[in-house]
Each structure stands twice: as C-alpha cells, then as structure tokens.
VMD Tcl script that draws the C-alpha trace (Angstrom):
set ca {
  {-53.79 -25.68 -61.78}
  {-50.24 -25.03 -61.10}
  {-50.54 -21.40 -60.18}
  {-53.43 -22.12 -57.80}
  {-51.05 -24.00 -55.64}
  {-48.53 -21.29 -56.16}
  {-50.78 -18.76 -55.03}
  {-51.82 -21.38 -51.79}
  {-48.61 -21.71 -50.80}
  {-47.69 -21.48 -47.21}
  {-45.47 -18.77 -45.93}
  {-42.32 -20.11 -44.39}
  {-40.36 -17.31 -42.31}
  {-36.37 -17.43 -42.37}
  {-36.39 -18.50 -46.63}
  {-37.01 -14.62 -47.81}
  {-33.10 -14.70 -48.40}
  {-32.71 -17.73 -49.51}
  {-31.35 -17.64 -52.96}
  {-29.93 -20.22 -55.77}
  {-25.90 -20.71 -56.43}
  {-25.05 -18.16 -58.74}
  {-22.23 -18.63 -60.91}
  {-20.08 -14.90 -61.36}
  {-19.38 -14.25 -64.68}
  {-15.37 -13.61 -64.53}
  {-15.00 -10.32 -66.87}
  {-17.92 -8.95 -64.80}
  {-15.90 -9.89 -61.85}
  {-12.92 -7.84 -62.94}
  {-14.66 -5.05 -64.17}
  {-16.60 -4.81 -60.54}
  {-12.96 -5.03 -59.33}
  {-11.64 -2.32 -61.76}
  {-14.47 0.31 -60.67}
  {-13.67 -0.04 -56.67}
  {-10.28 0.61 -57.73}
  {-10.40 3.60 -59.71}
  {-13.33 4.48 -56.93}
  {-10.27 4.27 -54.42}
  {-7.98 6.82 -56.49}
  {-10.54 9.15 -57.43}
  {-11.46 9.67 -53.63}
  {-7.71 9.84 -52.72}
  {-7.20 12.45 -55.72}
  {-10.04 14.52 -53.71}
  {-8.37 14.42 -50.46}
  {-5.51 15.24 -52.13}
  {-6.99 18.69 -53.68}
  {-8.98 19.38 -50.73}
  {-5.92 19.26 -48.58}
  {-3.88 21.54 -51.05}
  {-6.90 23.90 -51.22}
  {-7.12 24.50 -47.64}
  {-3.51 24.99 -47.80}
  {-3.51 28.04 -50.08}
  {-6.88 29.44 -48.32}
  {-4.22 29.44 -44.71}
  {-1.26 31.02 -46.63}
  {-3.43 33.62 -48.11}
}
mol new
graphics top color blue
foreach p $ca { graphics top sphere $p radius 0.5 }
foreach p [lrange $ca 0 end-1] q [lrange $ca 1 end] { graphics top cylinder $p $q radius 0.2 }
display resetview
C-alpha cells in the first residue's frame, strides 16, 4: 500500500532541490580543501613552464 501512494503522489514544482541537512564529515572536509590547494599550485607550476617555454622559443 505504501508505494501506491508513493507512486500517486502529486508533483509539487520549486522542491526538485530541496534536500535534507547534511552533516560534512571534517577529514573529508580537509582533504576537499587539500586537493583545491595543490589544484592551485599545480596550475601555477604550468604557467610557470609555459611562460619559461615561450621564453626560450623568443631567444632562439
């Protein structure tokens, strides 16, 4: 019976989002902190070789 009113339920518009308080795990919330940092120096490290690369391609 209970998943025949499930499957009658009524479409509401505006709750597709809605979502239950979700409590963050704190090591996975300093890992997830960890990877956007070492994100930030790897793509300054490329900048960094791109920038010396084009430097040597001028001199030459």
């Amino acid at each position: 019976m209970n998943s025949k009113l499930v499957d009658e339920a009524p479409y509401h518009p505006g709750y597709e989002d809605a979502s239950f308080e979700q409590v963050e795990n704190p090591l996975m919330a300093e890992l997830a902190q960890y990877r956007k940092m070492n994100e930030r120096y790897i793509e300054t490290a490329k900048k960094i070789i791109e920038f010396l690369g084009a430097g040597n391609k001028a001199a030459a």
